[in-house]
N, C-alpha and C positions, 0 to 999 in steps of 0.2 A: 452532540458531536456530529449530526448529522443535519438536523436541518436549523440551526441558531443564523439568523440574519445576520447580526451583528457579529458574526465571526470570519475567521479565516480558513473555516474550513473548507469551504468550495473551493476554495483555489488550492487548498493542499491535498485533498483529492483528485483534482486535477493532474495537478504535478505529479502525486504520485501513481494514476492510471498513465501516464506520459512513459513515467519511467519503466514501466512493465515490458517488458519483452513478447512482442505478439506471437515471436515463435512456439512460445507456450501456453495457448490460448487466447482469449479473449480475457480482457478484467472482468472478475465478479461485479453484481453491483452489490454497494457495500451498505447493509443493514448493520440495526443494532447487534441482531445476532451474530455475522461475520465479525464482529469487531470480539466482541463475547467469547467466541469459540476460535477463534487464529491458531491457537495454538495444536487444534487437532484439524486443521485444514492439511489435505493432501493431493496433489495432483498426480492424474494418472493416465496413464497411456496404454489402450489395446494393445497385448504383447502376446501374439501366440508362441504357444512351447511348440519347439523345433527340436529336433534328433542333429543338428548337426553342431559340435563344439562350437564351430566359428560365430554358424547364430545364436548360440547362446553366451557366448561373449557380449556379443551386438546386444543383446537382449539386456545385461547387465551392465551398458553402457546407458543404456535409454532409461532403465533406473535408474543411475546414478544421477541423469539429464533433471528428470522431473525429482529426484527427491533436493536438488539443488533448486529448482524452480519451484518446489514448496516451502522451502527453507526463506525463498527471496521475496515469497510474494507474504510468507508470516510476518517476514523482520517490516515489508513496509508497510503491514496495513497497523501493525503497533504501535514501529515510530509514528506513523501520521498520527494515531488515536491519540500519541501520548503527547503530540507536539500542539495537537487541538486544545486538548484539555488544558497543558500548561495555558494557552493563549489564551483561553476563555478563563482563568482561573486570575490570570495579571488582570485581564481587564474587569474582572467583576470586579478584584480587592485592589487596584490601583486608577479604577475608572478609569482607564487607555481604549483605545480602540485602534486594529489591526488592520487594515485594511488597504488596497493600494491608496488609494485616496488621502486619507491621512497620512501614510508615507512619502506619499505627493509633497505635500503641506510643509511636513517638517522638514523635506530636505531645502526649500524655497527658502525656510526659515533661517534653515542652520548656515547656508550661502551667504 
């Protein structure tokens, strides 16, 4: 899933560090393990406790920020994991290959 040549996963890692929202960090780099563990990743923000309501509204806004921003960065390192796998799984059992290059090809073909 991570370093197969003949796949498409550089480019849908790509795409999906693309998609990420820099407001919420920087992208992980994505190892076996991140892909493994997604489901207990969480992102977090220094928030000190205040005495005053309003900043603790604020407070529980900027939770709500990052637990949305952990929610978005689980759902796409999945999909990506789970959109690799299919690809790599057609092309071992239908001998296809994924690739810009190949899409190149076919569409030359299909014209």
């Amino acid at each position: 899933m991570l370093e197969c040549p003949n796949n498409a996963q550089e480019t849908i890692w790509k795409l999906t560090k693309d998609l990420w929202p820099t407001k919420f960090g920087a992208w992980p780099k994505i190892k076996l393990g991140t892909i493994l563990g997604y489901g207990n990743l969480n992102l977090r923000k220094n928030i000190q406790n205040r005495q005053n309501s309003d900043e603790e509204d604020k407070n529980i806004n900027i939770r709500d920020k990052t637990n949305g921003a952990s929610r978005l960065m689980r759902i796409l390192i999945s999909e990506s994991a789970y959109l690799i796998w299919v690809i790599r799984c057609d092309s071992t059992i239908n001998e296809r290959t994924h690739n810009q290059q190949h899409n190149k090809e076919m569409d030359k073909q299909n014209k």
